[in-house]
C-alpha positions in Angstrom: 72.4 108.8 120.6 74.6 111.1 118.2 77.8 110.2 120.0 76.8 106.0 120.0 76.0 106.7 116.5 79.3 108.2 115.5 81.1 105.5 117.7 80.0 103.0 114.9 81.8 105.2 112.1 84.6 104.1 110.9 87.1 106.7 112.9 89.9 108.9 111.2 92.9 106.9 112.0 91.3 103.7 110.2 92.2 105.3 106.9 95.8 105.3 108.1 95.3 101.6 109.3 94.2 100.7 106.0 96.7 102.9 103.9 99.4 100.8 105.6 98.1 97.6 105.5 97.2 98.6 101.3 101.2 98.9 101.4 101.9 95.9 102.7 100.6 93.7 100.4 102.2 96.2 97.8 105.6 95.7 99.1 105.2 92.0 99.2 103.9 91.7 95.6 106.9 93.3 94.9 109.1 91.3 96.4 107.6 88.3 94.8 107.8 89.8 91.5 111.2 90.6 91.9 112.4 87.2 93.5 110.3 85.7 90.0 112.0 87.7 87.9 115.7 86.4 89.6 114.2 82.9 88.5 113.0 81.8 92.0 110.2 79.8 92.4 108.5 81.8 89.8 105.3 79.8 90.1 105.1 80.1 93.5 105.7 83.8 93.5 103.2 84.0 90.7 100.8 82.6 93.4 101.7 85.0 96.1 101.1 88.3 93.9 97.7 86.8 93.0 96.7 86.2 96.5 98.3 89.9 97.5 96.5 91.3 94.7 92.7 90.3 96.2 93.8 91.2 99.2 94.8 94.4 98.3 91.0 94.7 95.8 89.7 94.1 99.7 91.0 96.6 101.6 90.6 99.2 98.9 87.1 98.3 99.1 87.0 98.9 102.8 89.0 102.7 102.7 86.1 103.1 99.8 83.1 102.4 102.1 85.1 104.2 105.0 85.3 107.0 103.0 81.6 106.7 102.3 80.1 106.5 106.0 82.6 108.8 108.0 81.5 111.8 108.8 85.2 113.0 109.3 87.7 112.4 107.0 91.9 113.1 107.3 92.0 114.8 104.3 89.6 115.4 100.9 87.9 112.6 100.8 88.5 112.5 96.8 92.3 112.5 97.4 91.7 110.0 99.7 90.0 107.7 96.9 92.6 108.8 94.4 95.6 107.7 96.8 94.1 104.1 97.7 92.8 103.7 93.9 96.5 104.6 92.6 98.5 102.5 95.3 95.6 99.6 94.1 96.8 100.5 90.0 100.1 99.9 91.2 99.3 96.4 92.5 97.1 95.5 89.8 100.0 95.9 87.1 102.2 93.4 89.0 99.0 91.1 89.0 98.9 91.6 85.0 102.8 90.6 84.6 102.2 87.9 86.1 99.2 86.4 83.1 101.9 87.6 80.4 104.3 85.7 82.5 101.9 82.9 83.1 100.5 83.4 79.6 104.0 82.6 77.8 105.7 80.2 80.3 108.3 82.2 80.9 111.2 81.0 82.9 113.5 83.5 82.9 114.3 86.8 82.4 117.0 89.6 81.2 119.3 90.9 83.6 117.7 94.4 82.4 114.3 93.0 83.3 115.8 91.8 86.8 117.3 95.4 87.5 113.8 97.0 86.8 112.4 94.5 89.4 114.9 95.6 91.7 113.5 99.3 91.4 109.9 98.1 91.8 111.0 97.3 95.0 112.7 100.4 95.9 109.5 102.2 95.5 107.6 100.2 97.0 109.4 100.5 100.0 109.6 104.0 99.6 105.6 104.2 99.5 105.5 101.9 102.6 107.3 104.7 104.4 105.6 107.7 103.1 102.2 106.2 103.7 102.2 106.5 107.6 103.8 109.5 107.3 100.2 111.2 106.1 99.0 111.1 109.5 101.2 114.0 110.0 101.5 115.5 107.3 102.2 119.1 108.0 105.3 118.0 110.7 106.5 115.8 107.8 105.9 117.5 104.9 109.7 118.0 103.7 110.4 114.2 104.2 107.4 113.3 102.2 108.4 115.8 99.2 111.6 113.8 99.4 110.6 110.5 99.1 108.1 111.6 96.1 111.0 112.7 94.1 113.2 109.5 95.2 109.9 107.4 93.4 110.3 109.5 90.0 114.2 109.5 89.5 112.9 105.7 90.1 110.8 106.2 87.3 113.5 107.7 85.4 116.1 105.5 85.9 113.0 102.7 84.8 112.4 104.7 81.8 116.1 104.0 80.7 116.2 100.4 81.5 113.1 99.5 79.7 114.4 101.7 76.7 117.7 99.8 77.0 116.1 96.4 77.2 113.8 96.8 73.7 116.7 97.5 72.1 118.7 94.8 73.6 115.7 92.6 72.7 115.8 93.8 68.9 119.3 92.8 68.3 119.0 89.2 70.0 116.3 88.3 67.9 116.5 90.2 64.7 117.1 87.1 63.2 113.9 85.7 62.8 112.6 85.2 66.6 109.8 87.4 66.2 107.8 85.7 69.0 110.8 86.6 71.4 111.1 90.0 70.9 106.8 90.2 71.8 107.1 89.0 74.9 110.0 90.3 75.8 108.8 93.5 75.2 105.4 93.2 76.4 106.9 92.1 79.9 109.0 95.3 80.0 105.9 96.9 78.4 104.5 96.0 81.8 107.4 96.4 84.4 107.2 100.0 82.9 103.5 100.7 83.8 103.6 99.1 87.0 107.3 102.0 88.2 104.7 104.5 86.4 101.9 103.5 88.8 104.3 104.0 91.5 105.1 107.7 89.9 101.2 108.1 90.4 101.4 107.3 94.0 104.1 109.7 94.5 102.3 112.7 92.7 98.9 112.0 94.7 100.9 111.9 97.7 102.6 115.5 96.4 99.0 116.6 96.2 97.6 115.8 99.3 100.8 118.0 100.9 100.3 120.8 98.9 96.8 121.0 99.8 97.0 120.3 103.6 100.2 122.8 104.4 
């Protein structure tokens, strides 16, 4: 009875199943937010991290309820929560540029803006391959220290660009175009947050190798 009962459980590998598929939807709300912010079809990518977005709110849902009715988890099952709740901040913030963007009917963007998109995109990636990498985490250990620190010089790098681009915006429209510089700013406000919820990812992901080697 104990075994049939166990066999209903959600079983270890799920949580891998579900990190990656998590990822998924992360890499292709970056992608959309990054083709939006080139100018393409920027409603229609709008659309696409929505969508992405709940379906991300689902499956963070279901690691959560895994979490609650296994017996046996991969690893603690807090670092477990914080991992899929992080990787789900990360997500969220794209969500959130897209209202400012929707909010202010913005139709296109500053090169500096683009190039921050482009480094959402890195890390997204990068967190795509780390992810799968968990189940293993011992044997791969060394590569996942790696890609951690590729994520924060992508933060760094981000930091610069975002520092670059409010000053860029102050001398454009020091002239009176207050209303330019607030978006403007805001939407790098936001492209900021959502490399520094990636930087999240990457230390929770530290954490869990520290703890499990």
């Amino acid at each position: 009875m104990l075994g049939l009962f166990r066999k209903l459980l959600p079983r270890e590998d799920a949580f891998f199943e579900m990190f990656v598929r998590h990822s998924q939807t992360v890499v292709g709300a970056a992608e959309a937010l990054n083709a939006l912010l080139s100018g393409n079809d920027i409603e229609g990518n709008c659309k696409r991290i929505v969508d992405l977005e709940n379906e991300a709110d689902q499956i963070t849902y279901e690691v959560l309820q895994a979490v609650r009715l296994s017996f046996i988890t991969p690893f603690d099952r807090n670092d477990i929560k914080d991992l899929i709740q992080s990787m789900d901040d990360a997500i969220d913030m794209m969500h959130k540029t897209v209202k400012t963007i929707r909010l202010f009917e913005q139709t296109s963007f500053d090169p500096l803006m683009q190039q921050m998109g482009t480094e959402v995109v890195k890390a997204a990636h990068l967190i795509a391959q780390a992810v799968p990498l968990l189940d293993k985490v011992g044997t791969n250990a060394t590569r996942l220290g790696s890609i951690a620190q590729e994520i924060t010089s992508i933060e760094d790098r981000s930091d610069d660009l975002h520092d670059q681009g409010l000053k860029d915006l102050f001398l454009r429209h020091s002239g009176g175009n207050s209303m330019g510089y607030i978006i403007g700013s805001e939407i790098y406000g936001q492209l900021e947050k959502v490399l520094d919820r990636f930087e999240d990812v990457a230390d929770e992901i530290s954490g869990i190798v520290i703890e499990n080697v």
